[in-house]
C-alpha positions as CSV (number, residue, x, y, z in Angstrom):
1,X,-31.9,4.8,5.5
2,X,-28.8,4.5,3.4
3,X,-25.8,2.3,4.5
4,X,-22.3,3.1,3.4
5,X,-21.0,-0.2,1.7
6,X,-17.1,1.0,1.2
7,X,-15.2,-1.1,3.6
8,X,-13.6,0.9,6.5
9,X,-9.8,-0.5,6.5
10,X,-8.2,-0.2,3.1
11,X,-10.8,0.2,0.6
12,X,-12.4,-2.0,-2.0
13,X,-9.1,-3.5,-3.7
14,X,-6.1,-3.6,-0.5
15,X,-6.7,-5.7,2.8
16,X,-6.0,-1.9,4.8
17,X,-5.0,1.2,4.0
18,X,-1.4,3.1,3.3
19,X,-2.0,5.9,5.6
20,X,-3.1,3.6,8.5
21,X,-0.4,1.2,7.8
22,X,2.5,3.8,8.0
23,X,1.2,5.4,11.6
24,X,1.0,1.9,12.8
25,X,4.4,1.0,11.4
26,X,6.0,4.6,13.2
27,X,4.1,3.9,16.3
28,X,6.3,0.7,16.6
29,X,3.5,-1.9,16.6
30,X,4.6,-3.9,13.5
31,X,1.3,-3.7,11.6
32,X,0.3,-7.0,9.6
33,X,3.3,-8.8,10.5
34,X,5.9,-6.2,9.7
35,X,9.4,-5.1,11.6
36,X,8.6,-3.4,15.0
37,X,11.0,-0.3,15.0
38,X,11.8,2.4,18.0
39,X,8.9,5.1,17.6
40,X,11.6,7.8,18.3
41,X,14.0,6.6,16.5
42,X,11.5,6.1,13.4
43,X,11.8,5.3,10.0
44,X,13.0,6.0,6.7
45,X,10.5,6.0,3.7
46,X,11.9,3.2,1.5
47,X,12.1,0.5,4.7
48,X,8.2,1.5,5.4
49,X,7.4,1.4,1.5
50,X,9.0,-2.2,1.5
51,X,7.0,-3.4,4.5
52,X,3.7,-1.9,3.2
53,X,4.6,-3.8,0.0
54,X,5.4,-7.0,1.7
55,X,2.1,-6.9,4.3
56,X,0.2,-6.6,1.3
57,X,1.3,-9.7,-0.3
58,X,0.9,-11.4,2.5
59,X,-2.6,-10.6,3.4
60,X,-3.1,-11.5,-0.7
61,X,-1.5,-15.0,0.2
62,X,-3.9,-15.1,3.5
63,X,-6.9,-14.4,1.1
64,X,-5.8,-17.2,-1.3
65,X,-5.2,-20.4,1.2
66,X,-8.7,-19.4,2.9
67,X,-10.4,-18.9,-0.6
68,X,-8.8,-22.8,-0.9
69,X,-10.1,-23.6,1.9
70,X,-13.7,-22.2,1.1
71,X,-13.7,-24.1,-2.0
72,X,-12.4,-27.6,0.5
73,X,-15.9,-26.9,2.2
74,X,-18.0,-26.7,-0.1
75,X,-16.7,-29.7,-1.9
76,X,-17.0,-31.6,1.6
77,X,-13.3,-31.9,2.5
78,X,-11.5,-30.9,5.4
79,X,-9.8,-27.7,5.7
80,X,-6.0,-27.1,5.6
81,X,-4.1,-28.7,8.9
82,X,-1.5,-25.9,10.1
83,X,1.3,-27.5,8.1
84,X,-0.7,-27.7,5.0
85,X,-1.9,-23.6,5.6
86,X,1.7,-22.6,6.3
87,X,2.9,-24.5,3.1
88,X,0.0,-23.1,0.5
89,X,0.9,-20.0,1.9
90,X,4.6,-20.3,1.4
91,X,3.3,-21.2,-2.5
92,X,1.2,-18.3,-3.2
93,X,3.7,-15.7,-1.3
94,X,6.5,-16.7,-3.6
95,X,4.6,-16.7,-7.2
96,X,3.2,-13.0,-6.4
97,X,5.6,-10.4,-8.0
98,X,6.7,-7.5,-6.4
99,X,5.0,-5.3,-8.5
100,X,1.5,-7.4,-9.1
101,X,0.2,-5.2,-6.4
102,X,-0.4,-1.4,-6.4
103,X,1.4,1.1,-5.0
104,X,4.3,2.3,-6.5
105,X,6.8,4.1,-5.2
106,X,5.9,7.4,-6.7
107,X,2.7,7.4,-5.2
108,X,3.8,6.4,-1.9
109,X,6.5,9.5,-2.1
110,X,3.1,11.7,-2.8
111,X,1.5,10.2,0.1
112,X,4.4,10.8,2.7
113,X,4.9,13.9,1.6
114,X,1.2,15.0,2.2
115,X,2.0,13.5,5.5
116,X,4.5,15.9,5.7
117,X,2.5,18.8,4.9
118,X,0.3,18.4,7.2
119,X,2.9,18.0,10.0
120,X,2.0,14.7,11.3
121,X,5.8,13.2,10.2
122,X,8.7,14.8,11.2
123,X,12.9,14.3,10.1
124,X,14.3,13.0,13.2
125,X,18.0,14.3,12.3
126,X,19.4,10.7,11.5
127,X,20.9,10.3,8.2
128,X,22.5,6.8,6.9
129,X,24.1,6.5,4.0
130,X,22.6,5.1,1.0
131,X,23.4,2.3,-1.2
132,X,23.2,4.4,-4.1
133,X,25.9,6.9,-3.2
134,X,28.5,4.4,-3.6
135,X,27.8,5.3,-7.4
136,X,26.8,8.6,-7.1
137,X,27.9,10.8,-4.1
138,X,25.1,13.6,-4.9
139,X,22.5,10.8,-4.1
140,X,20.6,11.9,-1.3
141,X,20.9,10.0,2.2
142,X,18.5,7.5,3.9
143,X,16.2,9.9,6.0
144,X,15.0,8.9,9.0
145,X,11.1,10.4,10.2
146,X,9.0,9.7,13.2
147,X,5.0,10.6,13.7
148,X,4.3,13.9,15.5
149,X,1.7,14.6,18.2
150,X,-0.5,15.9,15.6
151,X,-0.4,12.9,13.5
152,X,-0.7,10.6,16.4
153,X,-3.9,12.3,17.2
154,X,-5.4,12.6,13.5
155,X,-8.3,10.5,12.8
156,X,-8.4,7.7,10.8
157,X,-10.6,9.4,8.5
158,X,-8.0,12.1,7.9
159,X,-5.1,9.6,7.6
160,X,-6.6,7.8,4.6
161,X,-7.0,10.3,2.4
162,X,-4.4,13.3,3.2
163,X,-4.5,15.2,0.1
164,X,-8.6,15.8,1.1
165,X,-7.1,16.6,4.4
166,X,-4.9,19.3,3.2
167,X,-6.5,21.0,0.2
168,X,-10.5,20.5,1.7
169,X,-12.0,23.4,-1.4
170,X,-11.4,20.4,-3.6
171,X,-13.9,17.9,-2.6
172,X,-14.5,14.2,-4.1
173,X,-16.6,16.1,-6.8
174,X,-13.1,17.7,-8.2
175,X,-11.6,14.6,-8.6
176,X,-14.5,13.0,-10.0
177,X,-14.5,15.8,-12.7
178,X,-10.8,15.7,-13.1
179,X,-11.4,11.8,-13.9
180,X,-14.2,12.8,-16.2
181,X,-12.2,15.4,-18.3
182,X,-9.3,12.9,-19.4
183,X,-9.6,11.5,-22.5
184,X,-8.4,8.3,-23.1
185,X,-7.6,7.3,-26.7
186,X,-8.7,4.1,-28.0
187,X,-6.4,1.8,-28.7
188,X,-5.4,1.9,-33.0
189,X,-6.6,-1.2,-34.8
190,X,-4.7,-4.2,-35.5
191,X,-4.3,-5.3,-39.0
192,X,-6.1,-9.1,-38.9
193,X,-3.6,-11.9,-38.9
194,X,-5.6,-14.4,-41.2
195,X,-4.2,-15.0,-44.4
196,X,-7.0,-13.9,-46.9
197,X,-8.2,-16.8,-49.4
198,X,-8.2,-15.6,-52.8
């Protein structure tokens, strides 16, 4: 019998997933903490990028106070009172950069527009104006987008990986190959900064 050992929500490295976070987010249930919107109003893609950014640190701050207070057990001492928790954790959210954890916005751009594709996101017709057109008036506006009935249904299976969703002739096997055909250059060697005795 062989047991599957990948971790249902999020994968090996992130606390949950990108797709699961952004249907929670648009069904208004403020996943992991986050801003709890109007479902039919929706949601633009930066505001959801920035609270899938900031849910992840926070779960990486979670992970850090109970790793601290794994370590207080095992040494004998008691764990963290609920001031104590809620000030480690104020320490560790504030010394991880913004960018320390992956997912850029590029990729998430990728992702949504899969969503797209497939139809489970729709443009609501709301427009805001952007920040950025205060510089440059061909900037494009804040859209605003909102899940659709087929990507409320979807299952969670489907929602995590949407490019395997929409293009299903390319199984994990093409990617796998895709991997395997890049060649990555070693790295040119350094000249050695000891000072040769003569």
């Amino acid at each position: 019998m062989v047991i599957q050992l990948r971790p249902e929500r999020g994968g090996y490295i992130r606390p949950f997933g990108c797709g699961w976070f952004i249907r929670e987010f648009l069904l208004g249930h403020g996943p992991e903490g986050s801003a709890v919107i109007d479902p039919e109003v929706g949601a633009c893609q930066e505001d959801i990028f920035f609270h899938y950014k900031k849910a992840i640190h926070r779960a990486y701050a979670e992970d850090a106070v109970a790793w601290e207070n794994e370590e207080r057990i095992k040494k004998g001492k008691s764990i963290y009172s609920e001031e104590e928790y809620t000030d480690r954790f104020e320490y560790f959210l504030s010394r991880i950069p913004y960018k320390l954890v992956k997912c850029r916005y590029h990729s998430f751009q990728r992702y949504f527009h899969w969503l797209k594709q497939l139809g489970w996101v729709e443009f609501t017709g709301k427009e805001e104006k952007a920040s950025m057109q205060d510089y440059y008036e061909e900037a494009p506006p804040r859209r605003f987008y909102r899940l659709t009935k087929e990507g409320r249904s979807a299952p969670n299976q489907e929602w995590s990986n949407p490019q395997l969703t929409l293009y299903p002739e390319r199984g994990l096997d093409y990617f796998r190959d895709k991997r395997r055909q890049r060649k990555y250059s070693r790295k040119a060697p350094t000249k050695s900064r000891r000072k040769v005795s003569i």
